[in-house]
C-alpha positions in Angstrom: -0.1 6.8 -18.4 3.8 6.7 -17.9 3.4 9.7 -15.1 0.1 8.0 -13.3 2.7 5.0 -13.3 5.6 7.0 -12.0 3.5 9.4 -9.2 1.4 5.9 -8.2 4.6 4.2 -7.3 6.2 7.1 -5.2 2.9 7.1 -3.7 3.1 3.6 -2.8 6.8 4.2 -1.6 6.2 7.0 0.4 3.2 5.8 2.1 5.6 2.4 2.8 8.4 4.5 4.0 6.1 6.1 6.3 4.3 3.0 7.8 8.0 1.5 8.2 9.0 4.7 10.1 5.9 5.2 12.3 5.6 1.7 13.3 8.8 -0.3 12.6 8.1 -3.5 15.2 4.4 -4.3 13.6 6.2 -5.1 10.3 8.1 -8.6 9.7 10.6 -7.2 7.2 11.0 -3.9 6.0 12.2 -5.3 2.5 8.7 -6.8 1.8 7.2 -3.4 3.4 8.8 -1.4 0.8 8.3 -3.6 -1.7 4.6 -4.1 -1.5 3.6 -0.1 -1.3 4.9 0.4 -4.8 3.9 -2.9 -6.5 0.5 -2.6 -4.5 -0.2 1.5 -5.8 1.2 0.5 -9.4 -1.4 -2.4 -9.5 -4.1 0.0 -8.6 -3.1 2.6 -10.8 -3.0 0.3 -13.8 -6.8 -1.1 -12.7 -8.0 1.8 -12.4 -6.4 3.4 -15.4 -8.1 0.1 -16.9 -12.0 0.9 -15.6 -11.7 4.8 -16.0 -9.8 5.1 -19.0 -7.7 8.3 -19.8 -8.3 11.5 -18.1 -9.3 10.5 -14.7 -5.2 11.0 -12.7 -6.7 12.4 -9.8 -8.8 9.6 -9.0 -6.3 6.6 -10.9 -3.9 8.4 -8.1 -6.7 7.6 -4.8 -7.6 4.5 -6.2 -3.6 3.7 -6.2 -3.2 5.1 -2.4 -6.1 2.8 -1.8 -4.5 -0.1 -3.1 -1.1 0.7 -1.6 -2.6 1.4 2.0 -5.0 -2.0 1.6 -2.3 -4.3 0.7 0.1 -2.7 3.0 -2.7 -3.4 6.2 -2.4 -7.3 5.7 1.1 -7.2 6.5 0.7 -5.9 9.9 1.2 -7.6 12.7 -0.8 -7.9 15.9 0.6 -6.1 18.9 3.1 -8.1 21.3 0.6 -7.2 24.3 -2.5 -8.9 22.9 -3.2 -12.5 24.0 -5.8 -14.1 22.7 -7.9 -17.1 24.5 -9.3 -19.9 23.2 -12.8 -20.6 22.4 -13.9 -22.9 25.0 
């Protein structure tokens, strides 16, 4: 459990890391960004570890990229370009 808990959270980071790098203007703060990918692939892990039980690290270690990837879409920002109207 200790290394599904270690590998989820360098998923999360990396996957963080990466979203901060590709797209750094669509995120508010980059402190929250690379805060929420670990905490986000750790919860996973540990929910999934929860359902599955032991044996399953492969897919404890998707379900944590899911997580991670998930939490880490709500804190994306629309585009500068996009206006939106009002319903009239």
């Amino acid at each position: 459990m200790t290394l599904e808990a270690l590998a989820s959270v360098l998923i999360g980071l990396a996957i963080a890391y990466g979203a901060g790098r590709w797209q750094p203007r669509r995120f508010h703060s980059r402190r929250l960004l690379l805060s929420t990918g670990p905490g986000a692939a750790l919860l996973g892990a540990l929910l999934a570890h929860a359902v599955l039980g032991a044996g399953h690290t492969a897919t404890v270690l998707i379900v944590a990229l899911g997580f991670a990837v998930a939490l880490l879409s709500l804190l994306v920002r629309p585009a500068s370009g996009l206006r939106r109207s009002a319903p009239a």
